[in-house]
N, C-alpha and C positions, 0 to 999 in steps of 0.2 A: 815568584821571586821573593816574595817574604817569608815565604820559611825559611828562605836558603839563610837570610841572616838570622834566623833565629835561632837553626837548627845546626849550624856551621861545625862541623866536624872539628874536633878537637885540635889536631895537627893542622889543620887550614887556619884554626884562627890562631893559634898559635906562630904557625908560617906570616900571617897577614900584622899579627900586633910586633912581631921581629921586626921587620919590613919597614911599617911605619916607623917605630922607636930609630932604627936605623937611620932611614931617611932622616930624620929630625935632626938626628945627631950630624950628619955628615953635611948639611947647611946651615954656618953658623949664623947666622940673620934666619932661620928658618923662626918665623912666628907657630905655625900648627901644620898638621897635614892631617888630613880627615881621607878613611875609605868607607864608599857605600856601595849600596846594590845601586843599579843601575837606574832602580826605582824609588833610590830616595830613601831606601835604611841605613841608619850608621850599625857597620862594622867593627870600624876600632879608630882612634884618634891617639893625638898627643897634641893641645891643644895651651899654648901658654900667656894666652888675653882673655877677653870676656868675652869672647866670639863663644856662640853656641854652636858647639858639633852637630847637634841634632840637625840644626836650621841647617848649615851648609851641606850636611846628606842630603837634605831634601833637596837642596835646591842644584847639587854638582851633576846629575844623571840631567836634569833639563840641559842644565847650562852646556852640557856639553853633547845632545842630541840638537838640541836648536843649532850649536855649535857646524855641526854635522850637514843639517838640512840648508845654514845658510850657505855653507860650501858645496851643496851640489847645485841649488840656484842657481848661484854666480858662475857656475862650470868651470869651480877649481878643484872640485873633486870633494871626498869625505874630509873632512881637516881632522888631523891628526891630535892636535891640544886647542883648550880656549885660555886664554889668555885676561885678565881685568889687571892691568897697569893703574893704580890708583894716586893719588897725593900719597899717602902713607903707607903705601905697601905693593907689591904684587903677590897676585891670584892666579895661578896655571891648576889646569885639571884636564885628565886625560881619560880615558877607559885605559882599560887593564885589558892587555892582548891575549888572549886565549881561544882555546873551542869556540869556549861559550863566552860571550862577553858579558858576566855578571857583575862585577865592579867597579869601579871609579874612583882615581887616586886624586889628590889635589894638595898641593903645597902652597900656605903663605905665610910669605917674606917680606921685611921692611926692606926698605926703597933703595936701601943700602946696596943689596942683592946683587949680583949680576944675572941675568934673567938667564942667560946662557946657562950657568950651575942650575938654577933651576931647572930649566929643561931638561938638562943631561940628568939630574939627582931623579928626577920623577920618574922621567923614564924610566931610567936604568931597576928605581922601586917596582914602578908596575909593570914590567917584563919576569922580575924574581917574584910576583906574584903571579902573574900568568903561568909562569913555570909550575907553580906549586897548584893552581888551580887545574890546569892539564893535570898534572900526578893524582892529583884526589878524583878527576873525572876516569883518568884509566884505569884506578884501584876499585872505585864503586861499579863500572861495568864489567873490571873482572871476578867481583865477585858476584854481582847478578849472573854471569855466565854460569860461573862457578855454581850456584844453584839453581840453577834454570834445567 
């Protein structure tokens, strides 16, 4: 998984830094929105406090696999987002729906926020990255094919 962010194909990170920039811009309370690999590399951010990007890559793939695990315990199934409702902010972070599931989006907003826009804004990000992450996965196995 860590090459993928090392080695991220041009049109992908470029698809993935639109994305985020996007996001940012379309919740005005939006504080940052950090994308990683699944395993804890930053991707690409827009990040407008003294929060470190780094630290929240590392920490958004746990937060939202423990996420995952507490919901199959409880047998309410995989959860779909995690949530951290703070004094001073909200925290949502999701996986990015794809083939493969390699990254993880996450939005944070002062308390202002309505969580709902959040929801919906993340989402709506990490599906337009799922989208692009599919296209880059059918492009690279068509051209493996292509010389094989």
């Amino acid at each position: 998984m860590s090459q993928i962010s090392r080695n991220l194909p041009a049109t992908l990170k470029t698809a993935i830094d639109d994305a985020v920039r996007d996001l940012h811009g379309r919740i005005p309370a939006a504080i940052g929105c950090v994308i990683a690999t699944v395993d804890g590399r930053l991707v690409s951010h827009v990040v407008d406090n003294d929060a470190d990007p780094q630290r929240i890559a590392a920490m958004i793939g746990s937060m939202v696999a423990l996420g995952e695990t507490i919901g199959r315990e409880v047998r309410i199934d995989r959860s779909q987002y995690v949530v951290v409702n703070a004094l001073n902010g909200t925290f949502f972070a999701q996986r990015v729906p794809s083939r493969k599931e390699l990254f993880v989006v996450s939005t944070l907003a002062r308390p202002s926020t309505n969580l709902g826009i959040i929801l919906h804004e993340t989402r709506t990000t990490a599906a337009t990255i799922g989208r692009a992450v599919d296209a880059w996965i059918e492009q690279h196995q068509a051209s493996q094919t292509a010389q094989a």
